[in-house]
Every structure is written in C-alpha cells, then in structure tokens.
N, CA, C and O atoms as a GROMACS GRO file, in nm:
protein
  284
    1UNK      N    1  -0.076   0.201   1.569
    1UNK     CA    2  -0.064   0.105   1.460
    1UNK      C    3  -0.190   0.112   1.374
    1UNK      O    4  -0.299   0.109   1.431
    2UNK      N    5  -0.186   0.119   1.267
    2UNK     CA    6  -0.291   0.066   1.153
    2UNK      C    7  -0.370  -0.057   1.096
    2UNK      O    8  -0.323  -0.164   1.055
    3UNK      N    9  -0.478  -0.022   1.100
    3UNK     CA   10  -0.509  -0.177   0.999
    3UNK      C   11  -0.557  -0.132   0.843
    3UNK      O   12  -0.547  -0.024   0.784
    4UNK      N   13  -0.601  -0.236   0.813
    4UNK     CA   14  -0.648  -0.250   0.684
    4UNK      C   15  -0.712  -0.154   0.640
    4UNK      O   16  -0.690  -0.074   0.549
    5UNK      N   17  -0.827  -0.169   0.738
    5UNK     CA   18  -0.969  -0.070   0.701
    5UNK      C   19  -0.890   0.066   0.733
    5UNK      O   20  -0.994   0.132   0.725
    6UNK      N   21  -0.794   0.162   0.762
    6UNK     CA   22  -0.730   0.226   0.737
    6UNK      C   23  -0.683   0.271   0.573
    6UNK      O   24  -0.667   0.386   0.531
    7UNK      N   25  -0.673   0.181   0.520
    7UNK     CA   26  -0.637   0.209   0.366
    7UNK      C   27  -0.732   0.244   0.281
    7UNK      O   28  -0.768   0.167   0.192
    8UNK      N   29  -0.769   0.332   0.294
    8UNK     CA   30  -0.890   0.381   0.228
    8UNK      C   31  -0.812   0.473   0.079
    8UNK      O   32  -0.711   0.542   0.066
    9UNK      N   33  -0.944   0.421  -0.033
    9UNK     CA   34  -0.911   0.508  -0.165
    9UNK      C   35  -0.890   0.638  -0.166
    9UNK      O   36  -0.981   0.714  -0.134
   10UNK      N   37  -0.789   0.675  -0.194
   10UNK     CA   38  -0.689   0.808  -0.222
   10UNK      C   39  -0.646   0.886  -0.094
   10UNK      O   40  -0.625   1.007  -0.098
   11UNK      N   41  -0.635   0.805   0.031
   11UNK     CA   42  -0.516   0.863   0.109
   11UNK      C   43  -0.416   0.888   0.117
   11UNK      O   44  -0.356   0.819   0.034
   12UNK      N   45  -0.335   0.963   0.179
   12UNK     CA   46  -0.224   1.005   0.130
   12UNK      C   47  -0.142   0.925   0.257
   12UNK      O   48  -0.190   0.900   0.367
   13UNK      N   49   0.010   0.888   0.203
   13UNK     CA   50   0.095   0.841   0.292
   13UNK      C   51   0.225   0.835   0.310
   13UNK      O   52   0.288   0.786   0.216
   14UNK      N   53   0.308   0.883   0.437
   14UNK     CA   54   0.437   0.885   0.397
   14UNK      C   55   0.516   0.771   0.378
   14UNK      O   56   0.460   0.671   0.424
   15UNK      N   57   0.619   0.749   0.329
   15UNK     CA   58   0.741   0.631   0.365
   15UNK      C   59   0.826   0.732   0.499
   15UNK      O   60   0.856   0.850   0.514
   16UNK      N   61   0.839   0.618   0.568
   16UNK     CA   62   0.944   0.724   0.702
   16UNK      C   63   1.062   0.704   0.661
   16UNK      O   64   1.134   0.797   0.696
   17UNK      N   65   1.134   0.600   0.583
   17UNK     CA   66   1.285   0.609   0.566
   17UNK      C   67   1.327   0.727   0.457
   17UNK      O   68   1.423   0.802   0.475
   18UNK      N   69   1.237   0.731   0.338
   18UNK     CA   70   1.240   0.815   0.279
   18UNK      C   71   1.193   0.910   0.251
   18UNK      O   72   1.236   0.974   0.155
   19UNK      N   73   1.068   0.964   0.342
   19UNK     CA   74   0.994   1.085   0.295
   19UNK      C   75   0.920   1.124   0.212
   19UNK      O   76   0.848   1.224   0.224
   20UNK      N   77   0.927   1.051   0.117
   20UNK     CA   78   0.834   0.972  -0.016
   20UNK      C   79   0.691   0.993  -0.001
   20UNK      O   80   0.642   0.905   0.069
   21UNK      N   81   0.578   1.110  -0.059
   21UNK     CA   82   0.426   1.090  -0.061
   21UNK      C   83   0.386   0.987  -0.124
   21UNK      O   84   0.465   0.943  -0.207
   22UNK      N   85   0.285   0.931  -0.111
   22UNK     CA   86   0.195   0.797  -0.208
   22UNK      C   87   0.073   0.800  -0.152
   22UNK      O   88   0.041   0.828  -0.036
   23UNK      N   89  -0.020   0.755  -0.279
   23UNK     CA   90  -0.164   0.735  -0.243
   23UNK      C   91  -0.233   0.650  -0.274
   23UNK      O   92  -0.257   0.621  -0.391
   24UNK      N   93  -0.291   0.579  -0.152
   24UNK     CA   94  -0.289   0.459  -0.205
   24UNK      C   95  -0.457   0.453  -0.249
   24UNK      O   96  -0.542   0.525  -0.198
   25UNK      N   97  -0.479   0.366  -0.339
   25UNK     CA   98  -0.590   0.346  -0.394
   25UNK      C   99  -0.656   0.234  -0.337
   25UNK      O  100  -0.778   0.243  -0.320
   26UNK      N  101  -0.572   0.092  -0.294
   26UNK     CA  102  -0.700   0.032  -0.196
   26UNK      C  103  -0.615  -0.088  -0.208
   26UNK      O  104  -0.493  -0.074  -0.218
   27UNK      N  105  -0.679  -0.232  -0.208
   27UNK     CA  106  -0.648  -0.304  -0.163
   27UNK      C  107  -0.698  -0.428  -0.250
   27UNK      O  108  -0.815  -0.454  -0.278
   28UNK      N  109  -0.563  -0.512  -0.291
   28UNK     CA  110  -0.600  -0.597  -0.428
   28UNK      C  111  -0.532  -0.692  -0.408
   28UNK      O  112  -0.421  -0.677  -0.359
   29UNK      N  113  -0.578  -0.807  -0.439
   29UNK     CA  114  -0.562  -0.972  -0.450
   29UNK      C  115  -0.469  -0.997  -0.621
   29UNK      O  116  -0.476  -0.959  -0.738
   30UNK      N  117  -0.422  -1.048  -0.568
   30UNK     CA  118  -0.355  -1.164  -0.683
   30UNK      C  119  -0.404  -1.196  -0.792
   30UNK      O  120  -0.294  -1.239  -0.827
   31UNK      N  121  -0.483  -1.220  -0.900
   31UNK     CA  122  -0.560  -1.272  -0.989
   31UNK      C  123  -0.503  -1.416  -1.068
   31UNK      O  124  -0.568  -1.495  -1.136
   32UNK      N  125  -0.348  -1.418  -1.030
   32UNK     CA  126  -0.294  -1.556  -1.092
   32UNK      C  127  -0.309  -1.710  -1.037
   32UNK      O  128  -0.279  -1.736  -0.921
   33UNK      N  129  -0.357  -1.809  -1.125
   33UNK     CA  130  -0.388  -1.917  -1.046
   33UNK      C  131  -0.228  -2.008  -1.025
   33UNK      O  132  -0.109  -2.000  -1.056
   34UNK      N  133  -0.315  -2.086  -0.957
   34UNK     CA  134  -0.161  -2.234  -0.981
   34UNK      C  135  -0.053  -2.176  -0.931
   34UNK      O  136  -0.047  -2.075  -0.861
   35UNK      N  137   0.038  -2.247  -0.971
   35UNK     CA  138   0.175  -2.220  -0.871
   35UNK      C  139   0.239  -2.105  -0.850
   35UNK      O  140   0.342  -2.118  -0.784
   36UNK      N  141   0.206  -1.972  -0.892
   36UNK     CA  142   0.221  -1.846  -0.918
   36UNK      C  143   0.176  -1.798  -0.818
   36UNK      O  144   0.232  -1.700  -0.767
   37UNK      N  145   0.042  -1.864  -0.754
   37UNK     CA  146  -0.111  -1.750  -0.695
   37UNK      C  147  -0.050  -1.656  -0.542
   37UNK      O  148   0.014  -1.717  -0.456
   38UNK      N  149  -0.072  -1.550  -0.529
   38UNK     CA  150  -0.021  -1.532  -0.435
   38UNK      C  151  -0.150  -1.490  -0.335
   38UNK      O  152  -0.235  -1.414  -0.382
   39UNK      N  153  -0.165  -1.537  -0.203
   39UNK     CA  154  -0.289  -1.574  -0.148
   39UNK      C  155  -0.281  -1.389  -0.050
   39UNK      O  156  -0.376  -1.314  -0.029
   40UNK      N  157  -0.164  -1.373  -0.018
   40UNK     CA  158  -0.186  -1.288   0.026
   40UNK      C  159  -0.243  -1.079  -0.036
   40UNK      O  160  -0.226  -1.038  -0.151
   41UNK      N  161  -0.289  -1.015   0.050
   41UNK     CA  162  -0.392  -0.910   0.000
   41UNK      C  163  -0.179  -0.808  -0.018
   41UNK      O  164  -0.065  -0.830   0.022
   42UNK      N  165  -0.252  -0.706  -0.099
   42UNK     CA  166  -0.127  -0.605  -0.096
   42UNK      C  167  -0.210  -0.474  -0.151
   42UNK      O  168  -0.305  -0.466  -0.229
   43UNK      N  169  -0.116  -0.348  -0.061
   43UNK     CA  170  -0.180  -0.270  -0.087
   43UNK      C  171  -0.130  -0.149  -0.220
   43UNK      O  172  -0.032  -0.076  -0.211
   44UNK      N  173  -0.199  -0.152  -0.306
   44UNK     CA  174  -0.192  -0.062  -0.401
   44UNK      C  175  -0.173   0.076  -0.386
   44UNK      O  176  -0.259   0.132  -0.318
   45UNK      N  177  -0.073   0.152  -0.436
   45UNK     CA  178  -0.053   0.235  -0.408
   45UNK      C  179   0.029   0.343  -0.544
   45UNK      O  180   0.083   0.275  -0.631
   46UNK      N  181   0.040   0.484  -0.562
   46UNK     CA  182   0.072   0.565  -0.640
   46UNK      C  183   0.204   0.653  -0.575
   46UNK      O  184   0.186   0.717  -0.471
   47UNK      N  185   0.296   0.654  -0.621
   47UNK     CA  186   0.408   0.683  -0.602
   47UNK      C  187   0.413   0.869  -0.619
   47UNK      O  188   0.468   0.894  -0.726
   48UNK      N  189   0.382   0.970  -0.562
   48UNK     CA  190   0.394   1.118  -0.601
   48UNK      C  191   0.499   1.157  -0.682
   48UNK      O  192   0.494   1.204  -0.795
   49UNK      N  193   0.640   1.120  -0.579
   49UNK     CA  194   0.721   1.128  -0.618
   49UNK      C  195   0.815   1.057  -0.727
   49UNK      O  196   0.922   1.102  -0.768
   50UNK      N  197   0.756   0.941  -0.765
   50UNK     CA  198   0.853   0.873  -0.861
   50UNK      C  199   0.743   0.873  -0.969
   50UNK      O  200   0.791   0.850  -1.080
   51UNK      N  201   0.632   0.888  -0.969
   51UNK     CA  202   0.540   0.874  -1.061
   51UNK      C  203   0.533   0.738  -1.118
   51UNK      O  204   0.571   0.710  -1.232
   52UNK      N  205   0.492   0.670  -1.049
   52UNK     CA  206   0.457   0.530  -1.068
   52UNK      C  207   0.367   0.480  -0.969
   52UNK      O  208   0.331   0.542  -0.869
   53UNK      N  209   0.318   0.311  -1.020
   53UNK     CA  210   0.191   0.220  -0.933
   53UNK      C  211   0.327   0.122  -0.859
   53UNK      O  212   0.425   0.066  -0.910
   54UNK      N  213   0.281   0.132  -0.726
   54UNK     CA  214   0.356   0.001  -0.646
   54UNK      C  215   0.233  -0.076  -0.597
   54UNK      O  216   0.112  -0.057  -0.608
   55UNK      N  217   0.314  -0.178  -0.536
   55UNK     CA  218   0.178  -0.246  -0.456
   55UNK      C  219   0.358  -0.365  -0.344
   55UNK      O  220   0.473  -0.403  -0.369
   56UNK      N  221   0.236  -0.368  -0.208
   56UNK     CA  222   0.314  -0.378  -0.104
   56UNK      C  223   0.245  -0.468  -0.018
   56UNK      O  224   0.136  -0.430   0.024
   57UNK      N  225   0.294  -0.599   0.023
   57UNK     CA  226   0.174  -0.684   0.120
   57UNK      C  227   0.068  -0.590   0.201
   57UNK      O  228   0.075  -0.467   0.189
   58UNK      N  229  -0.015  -0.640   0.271
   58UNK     CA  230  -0.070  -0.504   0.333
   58UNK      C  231   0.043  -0.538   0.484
   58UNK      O  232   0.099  -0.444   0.541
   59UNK      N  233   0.051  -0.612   0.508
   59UNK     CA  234   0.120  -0.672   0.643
   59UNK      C  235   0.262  -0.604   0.640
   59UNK      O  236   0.298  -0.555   0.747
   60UNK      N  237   0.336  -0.596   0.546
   60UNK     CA  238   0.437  -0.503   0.548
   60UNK      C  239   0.422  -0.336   0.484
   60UNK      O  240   0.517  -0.264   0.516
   61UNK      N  241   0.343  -0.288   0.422
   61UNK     CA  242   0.243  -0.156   0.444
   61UNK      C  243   0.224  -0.082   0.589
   61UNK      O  244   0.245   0.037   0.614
   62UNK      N  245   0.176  -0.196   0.686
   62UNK     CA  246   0.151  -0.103   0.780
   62UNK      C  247   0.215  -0.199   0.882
   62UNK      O  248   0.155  -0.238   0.982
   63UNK      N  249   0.347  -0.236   0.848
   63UNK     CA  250   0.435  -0.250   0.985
   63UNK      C  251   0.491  -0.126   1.041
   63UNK      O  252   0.582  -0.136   1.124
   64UNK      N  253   0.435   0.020   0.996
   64UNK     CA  254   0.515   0.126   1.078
   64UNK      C  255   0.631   0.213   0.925
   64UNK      O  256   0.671   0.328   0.909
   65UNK      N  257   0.642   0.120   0.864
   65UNK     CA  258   0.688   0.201   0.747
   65UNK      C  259   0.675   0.338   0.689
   65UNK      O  260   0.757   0.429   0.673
   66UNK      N  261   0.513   0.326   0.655
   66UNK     CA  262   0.441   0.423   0.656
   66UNK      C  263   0.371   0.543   0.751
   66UNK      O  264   0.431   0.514   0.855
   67UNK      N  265   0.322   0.610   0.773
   67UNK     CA  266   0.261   0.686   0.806
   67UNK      C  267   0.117   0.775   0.708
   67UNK      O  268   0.109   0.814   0.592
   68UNK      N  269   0.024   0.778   0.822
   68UNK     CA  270  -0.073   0.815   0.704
   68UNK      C  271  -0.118   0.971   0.697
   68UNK      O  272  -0.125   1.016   0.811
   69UNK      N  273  -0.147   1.058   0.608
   69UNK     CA  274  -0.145   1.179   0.656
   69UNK      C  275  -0.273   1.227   0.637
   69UNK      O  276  -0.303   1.332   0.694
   70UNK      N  277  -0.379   1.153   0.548
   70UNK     CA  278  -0.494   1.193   0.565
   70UNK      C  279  -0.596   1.072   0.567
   70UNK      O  280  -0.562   0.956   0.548
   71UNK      N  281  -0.730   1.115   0.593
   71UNK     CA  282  -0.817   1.024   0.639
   71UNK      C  283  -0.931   0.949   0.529
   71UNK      O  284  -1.012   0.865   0.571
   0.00000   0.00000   0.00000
C-alpha cells in the first residue's frame, strides 16, 4: 500500500482498471472558502493518455487503484 509521501513530483502511474499512464505532479488543497471549501488534500495529476489535468482525493488515489511505476 502507498502513502502520501509516495506522490512525489513527476512520477509516473498506472490506473489498474484501465491501463491509463499519469503523472502526477503533487499534492493540492482546495483554495475555496465557505460553503464550497473542500478540507480534504487531492492528488494532482496529468493524464498521458487523454492529455489532460485530473486531480483525485489522495485517499481514493492510493486505495490500490493505482499503481506506481517510478520513484
């Protein structure tokens, strides 16, 4: 299993359902206040294959979804 400090800037990572590369860039907070704010961290990430930015709780990131392929 993974933690946090695992997510290091520009690792590479699979999705296991789909096979999908991404790299994630690190690990970012919410910036919206008030009833919007979302308290929890998510991890930022670059899509290879779809060519796009996602971002993913970190808590569901590394429930096993993923896999990481470099360090």
């Amino acid at each position: 299993m993974y933690t946090k400090e695992d997510v290091t800037p520009w690792s590479f990572w699979r999705h296991v359902a789909t096979n999908s590369t991404y790299v994630a860039l690190g690990i970012g907070m919410c910036s919206t206040n008030g009833e919007r704010e979302h308290k929890e961290e998510s991890v930022i990430y670059y899509s290879t294959t779809h060519n796009h930015l996602c971002y993913r709780e970190v808590s569901e990131f590394l429930d096993g979804r993923f896999i990481k392929l470099s360090k």
